[in-house]
N, C-alpha and C positions, 0 to 999 in steps of 0.2 A: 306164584303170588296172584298171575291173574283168577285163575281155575276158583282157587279161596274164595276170594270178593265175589265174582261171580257165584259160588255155593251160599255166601253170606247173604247174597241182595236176596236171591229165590227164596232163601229160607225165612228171610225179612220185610218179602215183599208186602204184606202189609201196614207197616208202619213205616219206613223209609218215607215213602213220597208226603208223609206230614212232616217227617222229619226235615226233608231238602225241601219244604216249605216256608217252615222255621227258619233254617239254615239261611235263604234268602231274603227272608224277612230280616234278622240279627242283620247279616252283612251292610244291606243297606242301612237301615238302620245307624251304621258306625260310619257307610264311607260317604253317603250323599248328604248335602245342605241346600245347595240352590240349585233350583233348574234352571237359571240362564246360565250357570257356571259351567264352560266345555266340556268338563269333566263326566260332570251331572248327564247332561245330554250326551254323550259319545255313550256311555253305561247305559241309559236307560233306551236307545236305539238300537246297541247289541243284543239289549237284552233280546227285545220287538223281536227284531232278527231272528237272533234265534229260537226265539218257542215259533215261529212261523215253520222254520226250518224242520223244528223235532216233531212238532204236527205233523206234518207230510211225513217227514219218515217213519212215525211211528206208523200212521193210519194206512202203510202199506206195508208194512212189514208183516200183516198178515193176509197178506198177498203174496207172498217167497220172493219180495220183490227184489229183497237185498240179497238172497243164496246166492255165493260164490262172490260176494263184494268187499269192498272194505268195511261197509257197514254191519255186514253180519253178526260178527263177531260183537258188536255194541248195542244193538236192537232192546238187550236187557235192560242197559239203562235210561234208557230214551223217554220212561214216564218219568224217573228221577230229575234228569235233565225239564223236563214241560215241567216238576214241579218249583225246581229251582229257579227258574225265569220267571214262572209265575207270580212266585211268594217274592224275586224281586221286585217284579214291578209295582205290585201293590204294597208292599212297604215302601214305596218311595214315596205311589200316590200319598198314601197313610202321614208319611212325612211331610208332603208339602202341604194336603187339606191343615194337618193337626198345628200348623204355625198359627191358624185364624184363630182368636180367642173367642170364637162364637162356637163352640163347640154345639152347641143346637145347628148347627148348619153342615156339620162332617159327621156326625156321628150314624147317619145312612150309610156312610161310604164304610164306616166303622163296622157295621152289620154285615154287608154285602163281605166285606174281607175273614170274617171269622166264620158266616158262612162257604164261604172258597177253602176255609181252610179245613174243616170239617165235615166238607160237603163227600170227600173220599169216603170217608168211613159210612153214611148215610146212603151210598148208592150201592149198590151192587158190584158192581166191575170196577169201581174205584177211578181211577184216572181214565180206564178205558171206556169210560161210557163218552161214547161220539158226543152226547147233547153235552154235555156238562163241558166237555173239554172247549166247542167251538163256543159255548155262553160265556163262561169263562174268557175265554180269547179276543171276543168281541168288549167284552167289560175294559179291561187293559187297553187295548189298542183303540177304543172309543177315548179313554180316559188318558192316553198318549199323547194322542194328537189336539182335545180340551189344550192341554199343555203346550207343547209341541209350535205350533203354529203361531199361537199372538205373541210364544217368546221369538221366534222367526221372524215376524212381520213389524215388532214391536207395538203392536197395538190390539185390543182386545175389544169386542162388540160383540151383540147377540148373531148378526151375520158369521162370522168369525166359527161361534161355538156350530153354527150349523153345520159351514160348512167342515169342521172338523167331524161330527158326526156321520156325514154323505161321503167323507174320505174312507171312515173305520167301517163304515158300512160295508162301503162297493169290497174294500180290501177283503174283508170278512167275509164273503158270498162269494168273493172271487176264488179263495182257496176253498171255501167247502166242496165249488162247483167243479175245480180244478182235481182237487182228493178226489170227489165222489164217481167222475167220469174213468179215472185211472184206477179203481180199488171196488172190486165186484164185491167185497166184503164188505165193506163200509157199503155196498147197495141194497146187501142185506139186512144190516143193524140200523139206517137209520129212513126215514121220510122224508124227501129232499122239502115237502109240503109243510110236515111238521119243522123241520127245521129252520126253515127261511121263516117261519111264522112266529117260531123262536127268538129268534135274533130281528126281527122287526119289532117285536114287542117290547125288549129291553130297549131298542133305541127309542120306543117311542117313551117309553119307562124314565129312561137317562134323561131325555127333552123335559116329561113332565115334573122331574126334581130338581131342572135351572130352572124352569118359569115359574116357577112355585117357590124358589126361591129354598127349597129344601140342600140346594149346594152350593156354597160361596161360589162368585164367579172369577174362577183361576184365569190365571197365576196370580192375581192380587189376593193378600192375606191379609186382614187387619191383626199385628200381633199385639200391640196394647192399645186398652179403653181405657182412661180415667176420666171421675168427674173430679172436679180440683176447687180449690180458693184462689189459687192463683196460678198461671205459667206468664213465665220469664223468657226472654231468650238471649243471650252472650252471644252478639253480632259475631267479638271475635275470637271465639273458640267455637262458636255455631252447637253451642248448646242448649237444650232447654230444660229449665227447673220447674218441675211441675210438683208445686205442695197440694197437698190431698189428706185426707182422714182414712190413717190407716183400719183397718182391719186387725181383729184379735189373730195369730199368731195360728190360734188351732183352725181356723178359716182359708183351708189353705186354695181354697178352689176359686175365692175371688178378692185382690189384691187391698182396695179400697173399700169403705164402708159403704152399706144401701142409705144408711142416713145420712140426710147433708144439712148438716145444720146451716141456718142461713139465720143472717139478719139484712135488715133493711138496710140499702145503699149498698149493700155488697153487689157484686156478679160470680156467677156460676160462670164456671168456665169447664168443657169438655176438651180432651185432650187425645190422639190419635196416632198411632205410627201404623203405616199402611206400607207392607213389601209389595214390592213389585221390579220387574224385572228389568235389569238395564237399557234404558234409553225408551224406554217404553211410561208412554203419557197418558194421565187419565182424569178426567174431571172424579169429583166426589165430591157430596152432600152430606151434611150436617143436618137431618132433620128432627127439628125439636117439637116432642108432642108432650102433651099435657092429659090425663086423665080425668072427666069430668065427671063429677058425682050426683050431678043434676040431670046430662042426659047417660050415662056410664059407656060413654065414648071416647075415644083417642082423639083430640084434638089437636091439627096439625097448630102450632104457636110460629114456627120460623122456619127457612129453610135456608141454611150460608155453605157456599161453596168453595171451593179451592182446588186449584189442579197439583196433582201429583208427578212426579217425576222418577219413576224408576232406577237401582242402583245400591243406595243403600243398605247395607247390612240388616241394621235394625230396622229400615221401614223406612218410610218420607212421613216426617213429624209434621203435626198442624192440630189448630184448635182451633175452636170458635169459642163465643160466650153469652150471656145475655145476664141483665138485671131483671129489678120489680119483679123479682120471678112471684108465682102463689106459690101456695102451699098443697103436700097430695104428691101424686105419683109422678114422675116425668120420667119418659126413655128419649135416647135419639139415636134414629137408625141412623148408620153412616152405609149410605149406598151411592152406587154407580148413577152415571146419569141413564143410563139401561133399567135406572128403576132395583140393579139386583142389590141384592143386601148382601155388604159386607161384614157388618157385626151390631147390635145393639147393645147400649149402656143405659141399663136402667135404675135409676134410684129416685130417692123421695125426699123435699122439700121439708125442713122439720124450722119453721119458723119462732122463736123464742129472743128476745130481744135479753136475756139474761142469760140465756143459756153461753156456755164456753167450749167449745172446741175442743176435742181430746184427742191423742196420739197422734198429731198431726204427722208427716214427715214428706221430707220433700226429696225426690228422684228424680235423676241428672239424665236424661234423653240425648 
């Protein structure tokens, strides 16, 4: 039965390792929800684990380093194995980015992963090209410890992301340095110049898409935005009822209407559930801008804040609001006090003292 499998992988070795890419991506997919959840992180540290592991063994195996071991015999599977961990751990990233409703702020992480997944088939030696595997490897275990840590410490800051980077760093350089000294082959196939140059440049890469605000800053995820007429809250069921102007039906990409119709003496009210992970604290901002047609500027109008508190399922609910609003475009980013952006809600003021209100409906928070 083994002799088979083994005749099946060599004969398939082409495609398999997109396959046990897939394969890890579904998996997770079905078993992971939260990363403070023990489960979540026991899984997504085996994972670490092991593609560190199957890195080294693969990257000497063509050195006869395993002849006459117990690993011999398994050497075949070892890039299936690198791709199954792989395609884990970035479906899980994919899962925690894809909770933020700012889809403009994951959708790089979105690219870089269908890249990883395709990148086999576009290089030559597939899994075995030394650059792609430890690029690869560094992207994960950067994107690990992002995670990893402010669920650890309970707290999150732009210190925090650094020093998560200078961990995945050293760890990353440490094994290439470690492989490269023990594996005359790998002396051959790669540039320790070009590669350290490599894996510098995505980190400074990874740096420049949190300060630029091109990546929500993890583990907080805003997973609902609404602009609303009104939110309530039921001290004791600790609920809140947030009425809003639905959206048409075939609109299925954003929940609430861009138009808000508004009359005078009313208040706009935005409304927020922000996840974040247990016991873990964070200020967040409300900043409400305004659209000016005069000089075609964003206009900060307000800024109200509120701390959050980590834990819940759906997120830690909160709104703010404002009257005498004008008329014209308004968003308001909700970001960190770190300045990063955790989602924006944009819509537009449609003032008509006649006008009626349509498909209202109101959602239980």
């Amino acid at each position: 039965m083994l002799n088979r499998f083994k005749a099946f992988v060599r004969a398939n070795q082409r495609y398999l390792p997109v396959v046990f890419f897939m394969v890890g991506f579904l998996w997770d997919s079905l078993t992971l929800g939260r990363i403070d959840r023990l489960y979540d992180q026991i899984i997504l540290s085996t994972y670490l684990t092991s593609l560190t592991v199957c890195l080294y063994l693969f990257n000497l195996s063509g050195d006869d380093k395993w002849e006459g071991t117990f690993f011999e015999k398994y050497e075949v599977y070892l890039p299936l194995a690198i791709q199954f961990f792989l395609g884990g751990l970035c479906s899980a990233y994919v899962i925690y980015f894809s909770r933020s409703v700012s889809f403009s702020k994951t959708i790089i992480f979105f690219i870089i992963l269908v890249i990883l997944l395709f990148a086999n088939e576009l290089l030559k030696k597939r899994i075995s090209n030394k650059y792609l595997q430890f690029s690869a490897y560094f992207f994960v275990n950067f994107t690990f410890f992002t995670f990893f840590i402010p669920v650890l410490l309970k707290s999150m800051n732009t210190f925090l992301f650094m020093l998560s980077g200078a961990i995945s760093l050293s760890i990353t350089l440490a094994l290439i340095v470690y492989i490269y000294n023990g594996s005359p082959s790998t002396q051959k196939e790669i540039s320790m110049g070009k590669m350290t140059g490599l894996i510098v440049g995505i980190y400074l890469l990874i740096n420049s898409f949190y300060f630029l605000n091109l990546i929500p800053p993890v583990p907080l995820a805003m997973e609902s935005g609404l602009v609303a007429h009104n939110v309530e809250r039921n001290m004791e069921s600790d609920e809140y009822y947030v009425t809003y102007e639905q959206n048409p039906w075939y609109k299925i990409w954003r929940d609430n209407m861009y138009e808000h119709h508004y009359q005078a003496g009313d208040s706009v009210f935005v409304f927020t559930s922000i996840f974040a992970p247990s016991n873990l604290k964070e200020s967040v901002l409300h900043r409400w801008k305004w659209y000016s047609p005069h000089t075609g500027k964003w206009e900060m109008i307000d800024e109200i804040g509120f701390e959050i508190t980590g834990g819940r399922d759906g997120g830690f609910r909160g709104y703010t609001f404002k009257s005498n609003m004008m008329e014209g475009q308004w968003k308001v980013d909700v970001i960190t006090n770190d300045e990063l952006v955790l989602g924006i809600i944009n819509f537009e003021i449609e003032t008509d003292s006649m006008a009626q209100t349509k498909r209202l409906n109101t959602k239980v928070f």
